[in-house]
C-alpha positions in Angstrom: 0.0 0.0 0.0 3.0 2.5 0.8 5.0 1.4 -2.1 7.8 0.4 0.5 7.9 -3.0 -1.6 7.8 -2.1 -4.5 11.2 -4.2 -5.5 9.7 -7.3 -4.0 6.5 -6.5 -5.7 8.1 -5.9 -9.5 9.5 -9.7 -9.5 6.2 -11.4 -8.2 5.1 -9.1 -11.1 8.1 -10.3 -13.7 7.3 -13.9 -12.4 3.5 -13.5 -12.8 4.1 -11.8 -16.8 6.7 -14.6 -17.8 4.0 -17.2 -16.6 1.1 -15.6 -18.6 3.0 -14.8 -21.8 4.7 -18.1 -21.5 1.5 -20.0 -21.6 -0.2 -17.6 -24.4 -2.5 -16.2 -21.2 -4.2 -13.6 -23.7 -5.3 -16.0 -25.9 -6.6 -18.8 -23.5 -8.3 -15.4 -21.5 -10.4 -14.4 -24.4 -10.9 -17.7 -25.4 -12.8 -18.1 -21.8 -14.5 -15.1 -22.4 -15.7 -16.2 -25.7 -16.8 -19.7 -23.7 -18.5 -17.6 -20.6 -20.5 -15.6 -23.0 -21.4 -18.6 -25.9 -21.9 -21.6 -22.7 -22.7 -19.5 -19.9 -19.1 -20.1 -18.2 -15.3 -20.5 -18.8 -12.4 -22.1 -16.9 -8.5 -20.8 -16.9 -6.8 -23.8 -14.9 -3.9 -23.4 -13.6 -1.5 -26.2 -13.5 2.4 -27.5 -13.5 4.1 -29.0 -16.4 7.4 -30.9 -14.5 9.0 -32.0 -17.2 9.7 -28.6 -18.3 12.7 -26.3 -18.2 14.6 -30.0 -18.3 12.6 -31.7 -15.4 12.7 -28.3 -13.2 9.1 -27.6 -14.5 7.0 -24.5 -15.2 3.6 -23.1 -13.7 1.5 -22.9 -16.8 -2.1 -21.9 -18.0 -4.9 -23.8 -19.7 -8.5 -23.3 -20.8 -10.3 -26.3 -20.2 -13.8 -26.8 -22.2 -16.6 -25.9 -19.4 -18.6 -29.0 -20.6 -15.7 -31.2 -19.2 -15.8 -29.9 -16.0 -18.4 -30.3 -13.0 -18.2 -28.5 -10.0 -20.2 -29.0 -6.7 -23.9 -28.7 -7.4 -24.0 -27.3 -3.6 -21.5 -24.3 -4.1 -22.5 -21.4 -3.7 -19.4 -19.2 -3.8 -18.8 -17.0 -6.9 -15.1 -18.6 -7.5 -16.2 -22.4 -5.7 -13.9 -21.4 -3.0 -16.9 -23.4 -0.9 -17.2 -26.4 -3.1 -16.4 -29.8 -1.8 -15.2 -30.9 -5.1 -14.2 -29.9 -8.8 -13.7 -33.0 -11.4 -12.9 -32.7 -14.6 -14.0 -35.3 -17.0 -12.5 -36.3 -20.6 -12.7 -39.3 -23.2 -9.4 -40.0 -24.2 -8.0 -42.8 -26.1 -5.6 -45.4 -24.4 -2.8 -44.3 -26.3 -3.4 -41.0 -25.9 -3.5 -41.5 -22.0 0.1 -43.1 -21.9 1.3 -40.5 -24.0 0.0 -38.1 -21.5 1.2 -40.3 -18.4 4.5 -42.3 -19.7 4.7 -43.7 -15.9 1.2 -44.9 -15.5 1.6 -47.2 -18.7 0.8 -50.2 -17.2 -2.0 -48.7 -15.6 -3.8 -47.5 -18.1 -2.9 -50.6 -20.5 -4.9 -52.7 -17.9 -7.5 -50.5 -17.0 -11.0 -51.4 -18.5 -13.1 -49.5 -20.7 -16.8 -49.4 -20.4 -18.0 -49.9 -24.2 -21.6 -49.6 -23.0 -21.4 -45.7 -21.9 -22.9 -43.2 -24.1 -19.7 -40.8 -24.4 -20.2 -37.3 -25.9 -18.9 -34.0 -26.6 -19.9 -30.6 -27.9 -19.2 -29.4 -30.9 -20.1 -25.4 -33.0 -22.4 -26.6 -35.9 -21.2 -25.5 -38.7 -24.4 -25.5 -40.5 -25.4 -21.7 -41.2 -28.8 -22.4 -40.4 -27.8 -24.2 -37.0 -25.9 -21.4 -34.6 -26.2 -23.1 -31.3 -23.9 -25.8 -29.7 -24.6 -29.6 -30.2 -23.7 -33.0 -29.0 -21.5 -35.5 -31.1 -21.1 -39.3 -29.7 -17.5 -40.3 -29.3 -16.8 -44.0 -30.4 -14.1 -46.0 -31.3 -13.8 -45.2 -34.5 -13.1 -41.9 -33.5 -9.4 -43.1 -32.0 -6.6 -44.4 -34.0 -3.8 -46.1 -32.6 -0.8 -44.4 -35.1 1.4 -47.8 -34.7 -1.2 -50.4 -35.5 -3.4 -48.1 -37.9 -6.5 -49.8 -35.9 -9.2 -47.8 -34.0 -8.3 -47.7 -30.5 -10.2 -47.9 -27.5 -11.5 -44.9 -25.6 -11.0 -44.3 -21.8 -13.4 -41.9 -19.4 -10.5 -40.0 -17.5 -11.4 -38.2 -14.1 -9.9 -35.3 -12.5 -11.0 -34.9 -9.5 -9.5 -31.7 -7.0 -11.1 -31.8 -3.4 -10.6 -29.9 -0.4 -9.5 -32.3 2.6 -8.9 -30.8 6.5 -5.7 -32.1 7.0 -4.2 -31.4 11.1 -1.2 -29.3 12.0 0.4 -28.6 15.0 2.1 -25.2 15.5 5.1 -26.6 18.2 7.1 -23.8 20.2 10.4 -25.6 20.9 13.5 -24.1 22.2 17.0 -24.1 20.6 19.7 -24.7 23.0 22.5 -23.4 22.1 25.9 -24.9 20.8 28.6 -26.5 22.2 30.9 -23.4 20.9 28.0 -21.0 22.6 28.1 -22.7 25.5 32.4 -22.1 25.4 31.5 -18.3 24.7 28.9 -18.1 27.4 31.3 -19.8 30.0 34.3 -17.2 29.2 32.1 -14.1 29.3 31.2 -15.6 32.8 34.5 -16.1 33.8 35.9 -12.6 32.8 32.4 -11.2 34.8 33.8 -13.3 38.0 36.8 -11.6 37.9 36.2 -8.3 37.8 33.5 -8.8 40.5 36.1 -10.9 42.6 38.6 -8.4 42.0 36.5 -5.4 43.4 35.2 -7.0 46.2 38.5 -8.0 47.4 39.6 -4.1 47.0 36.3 -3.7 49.1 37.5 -6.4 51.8 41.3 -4.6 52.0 39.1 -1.3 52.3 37.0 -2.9 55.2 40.1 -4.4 57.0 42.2 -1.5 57.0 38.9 0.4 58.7 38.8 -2.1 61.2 42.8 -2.1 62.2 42.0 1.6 62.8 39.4 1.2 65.1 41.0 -1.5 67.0 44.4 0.9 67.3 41.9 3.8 68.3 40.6 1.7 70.9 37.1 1.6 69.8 36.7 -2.1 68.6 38.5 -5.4 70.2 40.6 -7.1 67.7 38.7 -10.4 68.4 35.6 -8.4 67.4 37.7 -7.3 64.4 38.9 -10.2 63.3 34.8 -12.3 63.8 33.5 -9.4 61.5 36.7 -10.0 58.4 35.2 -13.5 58.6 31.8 -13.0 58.6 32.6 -10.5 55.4 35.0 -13.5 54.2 31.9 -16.0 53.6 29.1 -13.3 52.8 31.9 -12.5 49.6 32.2 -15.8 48.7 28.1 -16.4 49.0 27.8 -13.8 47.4 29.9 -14.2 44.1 28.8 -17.7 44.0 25.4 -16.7 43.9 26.4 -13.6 41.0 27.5 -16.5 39.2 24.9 -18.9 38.8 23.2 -15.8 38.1 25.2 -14.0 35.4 25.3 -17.9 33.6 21.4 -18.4 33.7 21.1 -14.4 32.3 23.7 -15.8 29.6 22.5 -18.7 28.5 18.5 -16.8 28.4 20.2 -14.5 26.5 21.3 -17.7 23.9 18.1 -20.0 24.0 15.7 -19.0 22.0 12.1 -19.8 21.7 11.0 -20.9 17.8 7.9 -22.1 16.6 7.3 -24.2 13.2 3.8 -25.7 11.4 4.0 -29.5 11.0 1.5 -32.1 10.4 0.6 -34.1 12.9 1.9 -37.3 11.4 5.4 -35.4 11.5 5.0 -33.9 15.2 4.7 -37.5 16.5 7.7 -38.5 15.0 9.7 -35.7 15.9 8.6 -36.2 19.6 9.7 -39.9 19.7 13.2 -38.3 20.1 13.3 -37.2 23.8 16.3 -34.8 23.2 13.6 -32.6 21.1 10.4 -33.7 23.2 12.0 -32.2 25.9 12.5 -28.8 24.0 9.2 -28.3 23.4 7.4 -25.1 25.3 3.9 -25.2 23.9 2.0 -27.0 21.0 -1.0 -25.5 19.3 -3.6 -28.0 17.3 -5.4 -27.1 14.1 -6.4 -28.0 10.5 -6.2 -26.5 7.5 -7.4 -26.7 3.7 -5.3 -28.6 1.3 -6.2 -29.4 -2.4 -5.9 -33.0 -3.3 -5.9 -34.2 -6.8 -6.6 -37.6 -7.6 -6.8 -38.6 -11.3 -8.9 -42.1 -12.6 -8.6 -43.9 -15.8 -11.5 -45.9 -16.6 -11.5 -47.9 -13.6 -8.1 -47.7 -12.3 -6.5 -45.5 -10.3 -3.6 -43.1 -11.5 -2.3 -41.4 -8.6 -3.5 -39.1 -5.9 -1.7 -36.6 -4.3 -1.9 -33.3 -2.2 -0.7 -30.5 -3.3 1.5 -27.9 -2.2 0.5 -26.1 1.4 0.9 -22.4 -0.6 -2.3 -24.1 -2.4 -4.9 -23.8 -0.7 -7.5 -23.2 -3.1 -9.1 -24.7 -6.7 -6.7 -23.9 -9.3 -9.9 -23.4 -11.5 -10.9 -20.2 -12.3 -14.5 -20.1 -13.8 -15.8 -17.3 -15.6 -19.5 -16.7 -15.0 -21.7 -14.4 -17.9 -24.5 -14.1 -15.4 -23.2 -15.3 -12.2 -26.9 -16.6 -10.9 -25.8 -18.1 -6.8 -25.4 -21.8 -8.4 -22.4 -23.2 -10.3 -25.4 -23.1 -13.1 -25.0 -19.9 -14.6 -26.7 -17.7 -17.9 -25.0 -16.8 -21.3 -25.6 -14.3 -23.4 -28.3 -16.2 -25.6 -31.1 -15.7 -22.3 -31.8 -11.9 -23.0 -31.7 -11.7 -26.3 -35.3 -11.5 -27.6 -37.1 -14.3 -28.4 -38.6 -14.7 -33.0 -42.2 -15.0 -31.1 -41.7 -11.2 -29.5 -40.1 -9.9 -32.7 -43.4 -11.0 -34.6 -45.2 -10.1 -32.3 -44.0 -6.4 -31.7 -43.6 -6.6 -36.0 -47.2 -7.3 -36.1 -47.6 -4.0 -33.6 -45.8 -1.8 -35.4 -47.5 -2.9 -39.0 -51.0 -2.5 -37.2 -50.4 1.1 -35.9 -49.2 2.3 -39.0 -52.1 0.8 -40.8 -54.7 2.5 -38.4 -52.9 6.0 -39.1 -52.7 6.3 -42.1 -56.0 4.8 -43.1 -57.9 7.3 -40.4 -57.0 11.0 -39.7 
C-alpha cells in the first residue's frame, strides 16, 4: 500500500508476466471469455508442467472446455472457493493417455473401458442455419492407434480436485545453544567473575584497614575485628557464588531462543519420539487447515492421488460466469436476447399502428 515493496512487488510481477505470456494467457483469457458468453461459463486452470525447463518444471495456464468440468452442485461461492469438489472429465484414447502419463503405462494398458457408456462432446455446428452448440457421440472409431493403424479404445478420464482438513500442530520448541555457545557463554562468565572478585577483594582490604583503625583507636576489640573479616570472608564468597549462577542463567537466556514451526501431525509424532527434542518443546497449538488433493482415474483404475503444495490452498480453477446466478449453473448471453415469437409479435404491432394512421385521420 505505501509502495515500500515495491522491488519485492516488480518480481512477483516479472514472475507473474513470464507465466502468462509463456503460456499464451491472452489467448486462452479471451478464449474463456468467448466460452463464458457462448456456454454461460469459462475455466482458466492453472496447472504445472514438470518435465519442463529440463525436469525443473513450469507453472503454466490452460483453458479447459466448461462442458468437461463439473463442480459441486452445492457451491454457492462466486469462484467455488466453498465447493467440496471440482472433477474434470474427458474421453481420451488409451494411447493418448500413456502418451499423457508415460509412468502410469501399465495402468492405463490394464484399466477397462466401459463400451456400454454413451460418451459425448460438444461441438459449434457449422451449418449456417444451425448457430447453437450440439452433441457428437464419441466412439471407437473416433481413436486411431498411429502404430497399428487400428481404431483404438476410448477411456473416461477423471480429475477430481477436493478440499480435505488435514491437522497441523504449531510446536514452540526451544533451541539450546551450541557447544561453541556454551564455550562463549562460559568465558564471558569467567571474565564477569573476575572483575566482580577483583572489586570485592579491593572492598575487603578497604574494610580491614577500617577495622585495624578502630582497634588501634581503641574503639573495637581485635577479636571483634577479626569475627566481622570472617563474617565479610563467607558473605563474599556467597555472594559471588550466587552472582555467578546468576550472570550464567542471564547468559544462557540471552542464547536459547524460543521458535515455533507448522508441522503435520503425522510429522510432530515422530519428531517427539526423540526425547532430546520432546524435551525442547514449550507449547504446541492443534489445528487443521485446507489442502487441495488431486486424484486422477482412468477408466476404472487408479492413477495417482496426491496433495498438493500447502501455498495451495484453493481450486486452481478459475471459472468465468456471464450471469453469475448463486449456483455453479450460470446464464449466457443467448437468455436476454429477444425471443422470434416477440419480434413478430412487436412486427405485427408496429404494422398495425401504421395501418390505423394512415387509413384514419
Amino acid at each position: 500500500a505505501d509502495g515500500s515493496d515495491a522491488d519485492i512487488a516488480a518480481v512477483f510481477s516479472d514472475m507473474a508476466d513470464y507465466i502468462w505470456y509463456g503460456s499464451d494467457g491472452t489467448a486462452l483469457y479471451g478464449n474463456a471469455i468467448n466460452d463464458a458468453i457462448t456456454k454461460g461459463m469459462g475455466y482458466i486452470l492453472v496447472t504445472v508442467d514438470p518435465d519442463a525447463d529440463n525436469g525443473m518444471g513450469e507453472v503454466k495456464i490452460e483453458q479447459p472446455d466448461p462442458f468437461d468440468i463439473y463442480p459441486d452442485p452445492k457451491s454457492r461461492d462466486l469462484l467455488f472457493r466453498d465447493a467440496a469438489y471440482i472433477m474434470i472429465r474427458k474421453i481420451l484414447p488409451r494411447r493418448h493417455l500413456m502418451e499423457l502419463f508415460p509412468e502410469s503405462k501399465g495402468k492405463i494398458s490394464k484399466a477397462s473401458a466401459d463400451n456400454t457408456s454413451q460418451y459425448s462432446y460438444t461441438i459449434k455446428a457449422l451449418d449456417n442455419d444451425q448457430k447453437d452448440f450440439g452433441f457428437k457421440d464419441i466412439s471407437e472409431s473416433e481413436a486411431v492407434d498411429p502404430d497399428s493403424t487400428e481404431h483404438d479404445q476410448v477411456l473416461v478420464f477423471y480429475e477430481l480436485y477436493e478440499k480435505v482438513k488435514i491437522k497441523y500442530i504449531n510446536v514452540f520448541y526451544k533451541v539450546e545453544p551450541t557447544p561453541e555457545q556454551l564455550k562463549e557463554i562460559q568465558a564471558q562468565a569467567e571474565e564477569q567473575m573476575a572483575q566482580m572478585q577483583q572489586e570485592m577483594q579491593l572492598q575487603a582490604q578497604e574494610q580491614q584497614a577500617e577495622m585495624q583503625q578502630q582497634v588501634e583507636s581503641g574503639e573495637m576489640m581485635p577479636e571483634r575485628a577479626q569475627f566481622e573479616m570472617q563474617k565479610a570472608q563467607q558473605a563474599m564468597q556467597d555472594q559471588m557464588a550466587e552472582q555467578k549462577l546468576q550472570m550464567e542463567q542471564e547468559l544462557m537466556a540471552q542464547v536459547s531462543k524460543i521458535e515455533n514451526a507448522v508441522i503435520t501431525e503425522k510429522e510432530f509424532k515422530l519428531m517427539m519420539e526423540d526425547k532430546s527434542f520432546a524435551n525442547k518443546v514449550v507449547d504446541q497449538i492443534h489445528f487443521y487447515s485446507s489442502r487441495i488433493k488431486q486424484t486422477c482415474v482412468a477408466g476404472d483404475t487408479l492413477l495417482y492421488e496426491k496433495v498438493l503444495p500447502e501455498g495451495i490452498t484453493e481450486y486452481p480453477l478459475i471459472p468465468f460466469h456471464f450471469k453469475w446466478t448463486g449456483t455453479p449453473f450460470p446464464i449466457s448471453a443467448v437468455s436476454p436476447l429477444i425471443g422470434k415469437q416477440m419480434e413478430l409479435n412487436k412486427a405485427h404491432q408496429i404494422m398495425v399502428h401504421n395501418a390505423s394512421l394512415g387509413s384514419s385521420l
